[in-house]
C-alpha positions as CSV (number, residue, x, y, z in Angstrom):
1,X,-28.8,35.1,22.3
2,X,-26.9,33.1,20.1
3,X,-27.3,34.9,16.5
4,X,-24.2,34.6,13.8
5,X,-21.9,37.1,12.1
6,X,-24.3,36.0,9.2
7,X,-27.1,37.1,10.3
8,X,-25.4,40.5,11.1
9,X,-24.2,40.7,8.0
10,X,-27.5,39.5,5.9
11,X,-29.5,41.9,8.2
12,X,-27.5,44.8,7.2
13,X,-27.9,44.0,3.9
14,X,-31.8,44.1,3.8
15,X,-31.5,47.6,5.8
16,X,-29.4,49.0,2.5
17,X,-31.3,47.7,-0.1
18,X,-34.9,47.7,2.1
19,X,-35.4,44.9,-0.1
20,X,-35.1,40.7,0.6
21,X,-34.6,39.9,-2.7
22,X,-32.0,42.6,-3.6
23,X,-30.6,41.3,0.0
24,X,-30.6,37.6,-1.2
25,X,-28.1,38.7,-4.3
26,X,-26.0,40.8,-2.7
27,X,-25.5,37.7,0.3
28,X,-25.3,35.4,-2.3
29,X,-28.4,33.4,-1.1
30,X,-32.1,32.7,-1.7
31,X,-34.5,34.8,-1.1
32,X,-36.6,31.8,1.3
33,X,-32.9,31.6,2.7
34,X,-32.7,35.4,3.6
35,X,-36.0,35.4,4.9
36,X,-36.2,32.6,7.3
37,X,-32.3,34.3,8.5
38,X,-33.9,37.3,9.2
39,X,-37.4,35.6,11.1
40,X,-34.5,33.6,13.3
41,X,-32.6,36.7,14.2
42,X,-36.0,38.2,15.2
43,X,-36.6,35.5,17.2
44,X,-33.3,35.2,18.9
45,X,-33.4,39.3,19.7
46,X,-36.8,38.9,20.8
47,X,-38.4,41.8,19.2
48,X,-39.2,42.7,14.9
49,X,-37.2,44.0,13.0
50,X,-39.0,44.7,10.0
51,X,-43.0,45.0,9.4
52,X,-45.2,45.4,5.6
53,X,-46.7,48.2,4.4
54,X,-48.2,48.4,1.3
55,X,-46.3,45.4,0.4
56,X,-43.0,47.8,1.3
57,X,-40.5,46.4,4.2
58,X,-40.3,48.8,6.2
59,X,-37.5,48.6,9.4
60,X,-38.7,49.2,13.2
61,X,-37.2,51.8,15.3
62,X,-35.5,48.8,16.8
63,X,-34.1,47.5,13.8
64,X,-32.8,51.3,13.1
65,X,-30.9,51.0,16.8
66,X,-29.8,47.7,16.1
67,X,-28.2,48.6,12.6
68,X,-26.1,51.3,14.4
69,X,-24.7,48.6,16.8
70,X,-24.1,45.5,13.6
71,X,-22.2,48.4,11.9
72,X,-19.7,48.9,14.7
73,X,-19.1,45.4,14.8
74,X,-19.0,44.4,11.1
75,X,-16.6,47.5,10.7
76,X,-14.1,45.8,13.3
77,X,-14.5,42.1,11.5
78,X,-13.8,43.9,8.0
79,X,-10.6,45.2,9.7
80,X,-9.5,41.8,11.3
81,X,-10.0,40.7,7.6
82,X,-7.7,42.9,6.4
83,X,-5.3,42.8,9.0
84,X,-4.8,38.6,8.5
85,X,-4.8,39.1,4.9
86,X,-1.9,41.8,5.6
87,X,-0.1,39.4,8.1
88,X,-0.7,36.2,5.4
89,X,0.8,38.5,2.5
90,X,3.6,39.4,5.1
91,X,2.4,43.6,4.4
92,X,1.3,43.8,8.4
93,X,3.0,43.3,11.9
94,X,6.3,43.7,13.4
95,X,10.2,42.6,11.9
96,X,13.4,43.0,14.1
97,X,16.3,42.4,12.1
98,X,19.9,42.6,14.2
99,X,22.9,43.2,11.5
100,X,27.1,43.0,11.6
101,X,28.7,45.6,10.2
102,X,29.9,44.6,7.1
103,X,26.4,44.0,5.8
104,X,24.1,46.8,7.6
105,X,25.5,50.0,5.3
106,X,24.4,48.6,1.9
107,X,24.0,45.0,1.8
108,X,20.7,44.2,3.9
109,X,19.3,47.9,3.6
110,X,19.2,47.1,-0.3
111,X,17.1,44.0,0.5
112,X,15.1,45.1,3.3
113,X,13.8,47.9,0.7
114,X,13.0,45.3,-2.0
115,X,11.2,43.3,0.7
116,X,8.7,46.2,2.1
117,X,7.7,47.0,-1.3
118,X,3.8,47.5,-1.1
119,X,4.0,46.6,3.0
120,X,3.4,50.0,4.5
121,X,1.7,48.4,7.3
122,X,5.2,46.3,8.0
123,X,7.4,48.1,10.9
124,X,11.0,47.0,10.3
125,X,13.5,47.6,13.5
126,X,17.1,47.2,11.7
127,X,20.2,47.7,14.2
128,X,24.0,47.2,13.8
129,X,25.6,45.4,16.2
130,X,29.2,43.4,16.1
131,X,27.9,39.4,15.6
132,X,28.5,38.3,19.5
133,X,26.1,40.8,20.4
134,X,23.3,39.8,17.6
135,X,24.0,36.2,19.1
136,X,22.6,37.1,22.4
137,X,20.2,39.2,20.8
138,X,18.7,36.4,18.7
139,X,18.7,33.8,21.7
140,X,16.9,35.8,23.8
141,X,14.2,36.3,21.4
142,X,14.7,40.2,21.5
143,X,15.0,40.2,17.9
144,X,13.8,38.2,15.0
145,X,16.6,37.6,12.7
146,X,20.2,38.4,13.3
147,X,22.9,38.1,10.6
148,X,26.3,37.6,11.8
149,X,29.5,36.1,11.5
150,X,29.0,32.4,12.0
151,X,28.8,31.5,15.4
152,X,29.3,28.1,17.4
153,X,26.3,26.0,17.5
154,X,23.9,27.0,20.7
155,X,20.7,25.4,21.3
156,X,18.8,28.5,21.3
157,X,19.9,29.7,18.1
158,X,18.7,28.0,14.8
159,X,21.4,29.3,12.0
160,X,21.5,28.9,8.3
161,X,25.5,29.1,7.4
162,X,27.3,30.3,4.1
163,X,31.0,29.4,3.8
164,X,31.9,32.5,1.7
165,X,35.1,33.2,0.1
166,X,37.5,35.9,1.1
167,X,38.5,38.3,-2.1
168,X,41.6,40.4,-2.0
169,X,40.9,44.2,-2.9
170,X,44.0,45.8,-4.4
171,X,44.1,49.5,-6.0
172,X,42.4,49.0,-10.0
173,X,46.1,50.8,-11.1
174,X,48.3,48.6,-9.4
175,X,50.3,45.5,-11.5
176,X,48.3,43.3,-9.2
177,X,44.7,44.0,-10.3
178,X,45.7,42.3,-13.9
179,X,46.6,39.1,-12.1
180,X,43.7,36.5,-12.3
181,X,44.3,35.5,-8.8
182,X,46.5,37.4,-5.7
183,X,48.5,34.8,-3.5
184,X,50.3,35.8,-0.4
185,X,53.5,35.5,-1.8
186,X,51.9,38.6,-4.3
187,X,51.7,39.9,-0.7
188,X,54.7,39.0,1.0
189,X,55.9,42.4,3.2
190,X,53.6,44.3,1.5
191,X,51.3,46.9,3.5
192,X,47.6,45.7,4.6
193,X,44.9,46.5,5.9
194,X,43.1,44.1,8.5
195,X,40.5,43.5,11.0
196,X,41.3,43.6,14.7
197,X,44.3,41.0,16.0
198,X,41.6,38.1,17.2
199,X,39.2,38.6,14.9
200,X,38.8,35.2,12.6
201,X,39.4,36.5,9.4
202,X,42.6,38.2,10.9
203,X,44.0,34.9,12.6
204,X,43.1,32.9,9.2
205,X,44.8,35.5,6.9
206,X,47.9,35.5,8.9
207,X,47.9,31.6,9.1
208,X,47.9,31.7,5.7
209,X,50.7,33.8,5.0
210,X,52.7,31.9,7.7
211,X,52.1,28.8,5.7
212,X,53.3,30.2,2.5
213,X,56.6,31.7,4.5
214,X,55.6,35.1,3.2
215,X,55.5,38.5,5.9
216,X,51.8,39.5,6.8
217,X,52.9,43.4,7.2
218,X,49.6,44.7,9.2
219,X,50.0,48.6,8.7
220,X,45.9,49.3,9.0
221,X,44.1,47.9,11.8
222,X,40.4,48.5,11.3
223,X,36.8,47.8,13.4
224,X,35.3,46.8,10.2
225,X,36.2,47.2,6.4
226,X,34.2,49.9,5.1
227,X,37.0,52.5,6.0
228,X,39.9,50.0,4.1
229,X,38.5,50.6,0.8
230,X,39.5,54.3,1.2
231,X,42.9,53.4,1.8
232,X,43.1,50.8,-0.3
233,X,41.9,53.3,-3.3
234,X,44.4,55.8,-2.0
235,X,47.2,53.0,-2.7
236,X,47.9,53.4,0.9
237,X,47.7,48.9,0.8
238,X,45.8,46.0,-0.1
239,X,42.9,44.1,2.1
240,X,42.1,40.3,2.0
241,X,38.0,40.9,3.2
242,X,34.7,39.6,2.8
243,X,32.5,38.9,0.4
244,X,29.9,41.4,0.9
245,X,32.2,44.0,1.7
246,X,33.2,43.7,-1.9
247,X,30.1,42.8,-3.4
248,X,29.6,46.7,-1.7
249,X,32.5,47.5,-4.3
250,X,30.4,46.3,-7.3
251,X,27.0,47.8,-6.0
252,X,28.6,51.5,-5.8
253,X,31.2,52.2,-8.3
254,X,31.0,55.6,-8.3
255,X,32.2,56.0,-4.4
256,X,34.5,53.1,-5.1
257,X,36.2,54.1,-7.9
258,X,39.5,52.8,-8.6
259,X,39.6,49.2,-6.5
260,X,39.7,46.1,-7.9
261,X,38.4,43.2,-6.5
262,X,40.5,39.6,-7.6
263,X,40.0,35.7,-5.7
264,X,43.0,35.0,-3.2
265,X,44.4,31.7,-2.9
266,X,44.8,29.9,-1.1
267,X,40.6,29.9,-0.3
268,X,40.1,32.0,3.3
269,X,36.2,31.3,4.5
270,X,34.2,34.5,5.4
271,X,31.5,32.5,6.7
272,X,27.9,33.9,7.4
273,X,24.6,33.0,9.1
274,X,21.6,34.1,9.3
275,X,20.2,33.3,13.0
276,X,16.8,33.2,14.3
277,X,15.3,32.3,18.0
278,X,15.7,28.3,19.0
279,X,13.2,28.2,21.1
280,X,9.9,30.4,19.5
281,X,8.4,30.1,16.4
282,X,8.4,32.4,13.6
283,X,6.3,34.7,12.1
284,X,5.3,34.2,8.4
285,X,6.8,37.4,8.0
286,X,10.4,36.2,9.2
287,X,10.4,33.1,7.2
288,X,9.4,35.3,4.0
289,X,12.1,37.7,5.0
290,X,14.5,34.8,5.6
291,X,14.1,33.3,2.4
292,X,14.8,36.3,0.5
293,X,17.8,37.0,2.5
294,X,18.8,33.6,1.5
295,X,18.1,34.6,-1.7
296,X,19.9,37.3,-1.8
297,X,23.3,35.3,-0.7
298,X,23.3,33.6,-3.4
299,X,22.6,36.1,-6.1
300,X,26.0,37.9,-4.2
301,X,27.8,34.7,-5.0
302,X,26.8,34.6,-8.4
303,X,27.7,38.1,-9.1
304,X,31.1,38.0,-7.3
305,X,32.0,34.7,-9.3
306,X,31.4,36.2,-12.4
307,X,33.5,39.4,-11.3
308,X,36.1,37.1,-10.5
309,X,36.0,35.6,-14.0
310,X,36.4,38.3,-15.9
């Protein structure tokens, strides 16, 4: 047999309306057209599937059988329809998304619920992990995309990078916070709070301070930032972060009430990626996701800049 999902479909179309003309609108088609589909599927089933009677079409037993066995599998095409038109409109499938720390409590959660608007079909696996971890987790294809701390260049990882500037968060009552711009020797001895001895932002910061001949008086050493802005709003010290841990700052006034968030010079890079596999191709739904991530960056950028200007 060699009959068409056509033919099915025309077929079950004559069995609703019992009519080849009322079939031939419905399909779209002629009414000659319709017939001479329906004489072919008879001939390629070997049996009728229709006879007249009193100039009425009247379906065969067979034809009754047959419809039950069309519906089953017109049902399942309808659903593959739907299905690729969910996966095309990104609202179907599967999205792994591996975050660092200082983004995964407000910063991609926000953007991640602006993405699955209308997508209930869309399953979203979000996990925080420090950005050496999401590296391996992105290179061995275990998740889709991983933002991170920029990492060096490995053949099975394709990143996008943003060289972010560092911001200095100071208590909003302090003489600082009505200074355009903090410089370490605003800082010099004066208590901070910082990221863990190796880490990159800690190493630059210092450097800085070094170069300037000021002290760079660690009194807070911290995992990640989140818990700094406590202390910082406590007057317990200042903190020279990142940019989306401020950006976190602007987002939430109410819990961050009383910090202030002002550019440090000289410039110290935060810079981010966003990392997906090397060596598989993505999914429509990554690249969608991916481009409003990127989007996303940038409308950060803007809005810390114009903080900054103010």
């Amino acid at each position: 047999m060699n009959f068409s999902i056509r033919q099915i479909f025309t077929f079950r179309e004559v069995m609703r309306s019992g009519s080849i003309s009322q079939a031939a609108r419905t399909v779209g088609r002629t009414q000659p057209a319709v017939s001479t589909m329906i004489s072919t599927l008879e001939g390629e089933l070997g049996f009728s599937l229709f006879v007249r009677e009193q100039g009425k079409l009247i379906p065969t037993p067979e034809a009754r059988f047959f419809l039950e066995e069309c519906e089953a599998v017109l049902e399942r095409i309808e659903r593959i329809e739907r299905t690729v038109s969910k996966i095309r409109s990104h609202e179907a499938g599967k999205l792994r998304v591996a975050c660092h720390p200082a983004a995964a409590g407000l910063f991609m959660p926000r953007i991640l619920t602006d993405f699955l608007q209308g997508k209930d079909d869309l399953e979203v696996s979000l996990i925080m992990r420090s950005s050496d971890v999401i590296e391996d987790l992105i290179a061995s294809q275990q998740f889709d995309i991983g933002f991170a701390e920029t990492p060096e260049p490995r053949p099975s990882i394709k990143q996008t990078d943003f060289d972010l500037e560092s911001v200095c968060i100071v208590p909003e009552s302090d003489p600082l916070a009505a200074a355009e711009q903090i410089t370490p020797q605003d800082l010099d001895g004066a208590p901070m709070a910082v990221l863990f001895e190796k880490h990159p932002m800690t190493v630059r910061t210092e450097a800085a301070f070094q170069r300037s001949g000021c002290r760079f008086r660690k009194r807070l050493e911290l995992r990640t930032w989140a818990p700094g802005l406590q202390f910082v709003a406590a007057g317990m010290c200042y903190m020279i972060c990142d940019m989306i841990t401020a950006y976190g700052c602007l987002q939430q006034r109410q819990t961050t009430a009383g910090l202030a968030i002002r550019r440090f010079t000289p410039r110290i890079s935060s810079s981010v990626s966003i990392l997906t596999p090397g060596y598989a191709t993505p999914s429509l739904t990554s690249e969608a996701f991916t481009a409003r991530l990127c989007a996303a960056i940038g409308h950060m950028q803007a809005e810390i800049e114009a903080s900054l200007s103010l």
